[in-house]
C-alpha positions as CSV (number, residue, x, y, z in Angstrom):
1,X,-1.8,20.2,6.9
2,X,-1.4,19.5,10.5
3,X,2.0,18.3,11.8
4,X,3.5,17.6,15.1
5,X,7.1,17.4,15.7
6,X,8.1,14.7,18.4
7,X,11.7,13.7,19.4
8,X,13.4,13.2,15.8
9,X,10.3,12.8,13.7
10,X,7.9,15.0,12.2
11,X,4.1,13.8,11.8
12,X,2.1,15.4,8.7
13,X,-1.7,14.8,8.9
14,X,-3.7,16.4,5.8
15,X,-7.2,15.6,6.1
16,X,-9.6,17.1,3.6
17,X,-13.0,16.9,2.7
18,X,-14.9,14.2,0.3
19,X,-13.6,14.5,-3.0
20,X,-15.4,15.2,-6.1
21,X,-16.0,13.2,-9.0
22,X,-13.3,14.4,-11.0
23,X,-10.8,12.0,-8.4
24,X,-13.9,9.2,-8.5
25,X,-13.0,9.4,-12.0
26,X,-8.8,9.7,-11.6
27,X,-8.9,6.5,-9.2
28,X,-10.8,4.1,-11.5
29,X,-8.8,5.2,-14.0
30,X,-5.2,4.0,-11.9
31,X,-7.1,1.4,-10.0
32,X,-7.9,-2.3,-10.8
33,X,-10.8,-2.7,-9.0
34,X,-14.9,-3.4,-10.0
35,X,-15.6,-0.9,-8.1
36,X,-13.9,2.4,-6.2
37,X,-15.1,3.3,-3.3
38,X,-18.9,5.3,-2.7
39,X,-16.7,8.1,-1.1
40,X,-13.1,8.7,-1.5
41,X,-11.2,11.6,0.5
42,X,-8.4,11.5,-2.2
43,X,-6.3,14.3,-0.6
44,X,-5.8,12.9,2.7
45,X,-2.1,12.2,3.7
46,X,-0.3,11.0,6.5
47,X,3.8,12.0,5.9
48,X,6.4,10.5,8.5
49,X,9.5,12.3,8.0
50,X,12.8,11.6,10.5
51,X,15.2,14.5,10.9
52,X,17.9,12.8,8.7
53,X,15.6,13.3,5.7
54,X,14.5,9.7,5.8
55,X,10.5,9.1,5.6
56,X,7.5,7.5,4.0
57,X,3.7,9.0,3.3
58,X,0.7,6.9,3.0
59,X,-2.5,8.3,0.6
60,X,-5.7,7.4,-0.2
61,X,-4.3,6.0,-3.7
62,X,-1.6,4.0,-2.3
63,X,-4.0,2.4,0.3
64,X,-6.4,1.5,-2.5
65,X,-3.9,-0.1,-5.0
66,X,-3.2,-2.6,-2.1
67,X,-6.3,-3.7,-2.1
68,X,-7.3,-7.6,-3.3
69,X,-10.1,-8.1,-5.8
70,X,-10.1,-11.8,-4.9
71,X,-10.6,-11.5,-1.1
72,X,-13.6,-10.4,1.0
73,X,-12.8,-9.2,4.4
74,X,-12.7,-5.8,4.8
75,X,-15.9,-3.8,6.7
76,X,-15.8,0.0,7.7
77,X,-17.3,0.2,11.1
78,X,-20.8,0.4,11.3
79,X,-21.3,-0.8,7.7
80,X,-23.0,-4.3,8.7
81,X,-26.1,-2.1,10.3
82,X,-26.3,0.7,7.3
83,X,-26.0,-2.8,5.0
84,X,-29.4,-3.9,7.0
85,X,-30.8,-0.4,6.8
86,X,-30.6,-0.9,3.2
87,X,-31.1,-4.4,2.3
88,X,-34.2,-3.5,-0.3
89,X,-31.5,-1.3,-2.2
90,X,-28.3,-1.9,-1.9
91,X,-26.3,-3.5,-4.8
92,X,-23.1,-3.7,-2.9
93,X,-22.4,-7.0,-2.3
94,X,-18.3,-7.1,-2.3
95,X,-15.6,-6.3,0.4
96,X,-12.5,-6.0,-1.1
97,X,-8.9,-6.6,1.4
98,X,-5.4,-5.4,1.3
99,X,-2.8,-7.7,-0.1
């Protein structure tokens, strides 16, 4: 875990590798979605902590349980041109937003 300590708040970046399928699995399970994401990097954390103890942490899992299953707006960067690379085979067809 990375963190950085600036003025009266501490930063705390963990970024880990993709996760296996054992957290593919864990997600589903907690999430109400048709369908988790291809790859999921479960352990990553960002953790804002002010020095009077005071803070708040955003996760993968949190992030996900936010999203909508009725709305279709969200694209990862580059996704329209791997979409087109793949247009013969690709069965994902829905992009899922944050309430």
């Amino acid at each position: 875990m990375s963190v950085v300590c600036l003025s009266c708040w501490q930063y705390a970046l963990s970024e880990v590798f993709l996760s296996l399928m054992f957290f593919v699995n864990r997600f589903e399970a907690q999430l109400d979605l048709p369908h988790v994401p291809d790859m999921i990097f479960a352990d990553n954390c960002l953790r804002l902590v002010h020095e009077s103890g005071f803070g708040i942490e955003f996760t993968t899992l949190e992030a996900l349980k936010r999203v909508g299953i009725e709305q279709d707006i969200i694209h990862v960067a580059n996704a329209k041109a791997w979409k087109e690379a793949r247009l013969v085979s690709c069965s994902m067809v829905h992009i899922f937003l944050p309430l």
